[in-house]
C-alpha positions in Angstrom: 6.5 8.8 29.9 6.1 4.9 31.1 8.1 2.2 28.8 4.6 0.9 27.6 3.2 4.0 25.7 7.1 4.5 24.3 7.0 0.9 23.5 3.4 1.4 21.5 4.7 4.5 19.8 7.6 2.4 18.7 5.8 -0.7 17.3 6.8 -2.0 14.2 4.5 -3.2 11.9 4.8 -5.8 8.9 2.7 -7.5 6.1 0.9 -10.6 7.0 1.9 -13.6 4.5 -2.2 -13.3 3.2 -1.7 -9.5 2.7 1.3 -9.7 0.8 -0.5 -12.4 -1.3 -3.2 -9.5 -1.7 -0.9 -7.1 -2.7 1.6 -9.1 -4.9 -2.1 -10.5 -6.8 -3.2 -6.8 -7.8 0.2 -6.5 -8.7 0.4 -8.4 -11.2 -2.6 -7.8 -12.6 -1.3 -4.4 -13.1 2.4 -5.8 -14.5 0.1 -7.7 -17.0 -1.4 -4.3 -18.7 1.3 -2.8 -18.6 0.4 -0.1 -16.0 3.3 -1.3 -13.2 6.6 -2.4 -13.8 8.2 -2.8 -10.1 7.5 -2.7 -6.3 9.3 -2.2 -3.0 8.6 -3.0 0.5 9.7 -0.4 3.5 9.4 -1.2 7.0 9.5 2.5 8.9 8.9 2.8 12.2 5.0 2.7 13.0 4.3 1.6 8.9 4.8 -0.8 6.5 4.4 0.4 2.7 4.2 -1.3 -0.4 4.6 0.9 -3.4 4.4 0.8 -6.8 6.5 1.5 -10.1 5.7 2.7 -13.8 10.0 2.9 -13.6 12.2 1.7 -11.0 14.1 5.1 -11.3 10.9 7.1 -10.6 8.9 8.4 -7.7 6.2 5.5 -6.7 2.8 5.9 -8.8 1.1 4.6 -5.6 2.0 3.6 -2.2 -0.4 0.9 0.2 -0.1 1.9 4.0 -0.5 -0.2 6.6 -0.3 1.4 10.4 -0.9 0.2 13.8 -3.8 1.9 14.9 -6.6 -0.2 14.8 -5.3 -2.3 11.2 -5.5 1.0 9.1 -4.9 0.8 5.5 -4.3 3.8 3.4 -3.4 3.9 -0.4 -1.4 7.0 -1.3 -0.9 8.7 -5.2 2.1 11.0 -3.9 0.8 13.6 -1.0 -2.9 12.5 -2.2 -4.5 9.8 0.1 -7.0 8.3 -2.3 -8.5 5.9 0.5 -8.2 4.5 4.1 -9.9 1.4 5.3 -10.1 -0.6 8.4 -9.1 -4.0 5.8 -7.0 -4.2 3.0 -9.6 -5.5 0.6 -11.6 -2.5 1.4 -8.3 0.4 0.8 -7.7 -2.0 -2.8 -10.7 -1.4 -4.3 -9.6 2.2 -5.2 -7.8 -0.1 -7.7 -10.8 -1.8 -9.3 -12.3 2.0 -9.5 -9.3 3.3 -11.4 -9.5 -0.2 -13.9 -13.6 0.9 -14.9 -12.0 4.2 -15.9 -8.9 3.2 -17.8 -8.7 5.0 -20.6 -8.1 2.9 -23.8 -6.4 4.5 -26.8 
């Protein structure tokens, strides 16, 4: 194995100041009905997540993945991937999907 395909298959990968804005904006839209109550950011190796909370105690409601190949973005409901997309914007609009069919009682 040569040090540059170990090296690739090593690369970390980390949220863009402008993605984080992205995220932390749909976040608190969601904070504001009521639907998320807390986040985390994990740095693995070869992904960067950003998940969300109804409870800080619980399993995340949804998880935002972003990997190296090519700027992939995938948003996860547990072992479910709802959507991948070569931009963020495009993954995030699984969001605006699930807002149209919010079910008021």
């Amino acid at each position: 194995m040569s040090q540059g395909s170990g090296a690739k298959s090593q690369q970390q990968v980390f949220w863009t100041r402008a993605e984080l804005q992205q995220l932390l904006n749909l976040y608190s839209t969601h904070v504001a009905n009521g639907d998320w109550r807390d986040y985390a950011i994990d740095h693995k190796k070869g992904i960067a997540l950003f998940s969300v909370f109804r409870h800080t105690m619980e399993r995340p409601m949804f998880s935002i993945a972003k990997k190296p190949q090519g700027q992939i973005y995938e948003v996860w409901q547990g072992p479910q991937r709802l959507k991948r997309s070569g931009t963020l914007k495009g993954a995030l609009e699984v969001f605006e999907k699930k807002a149209r069919l919010r079910v008021v009682s």
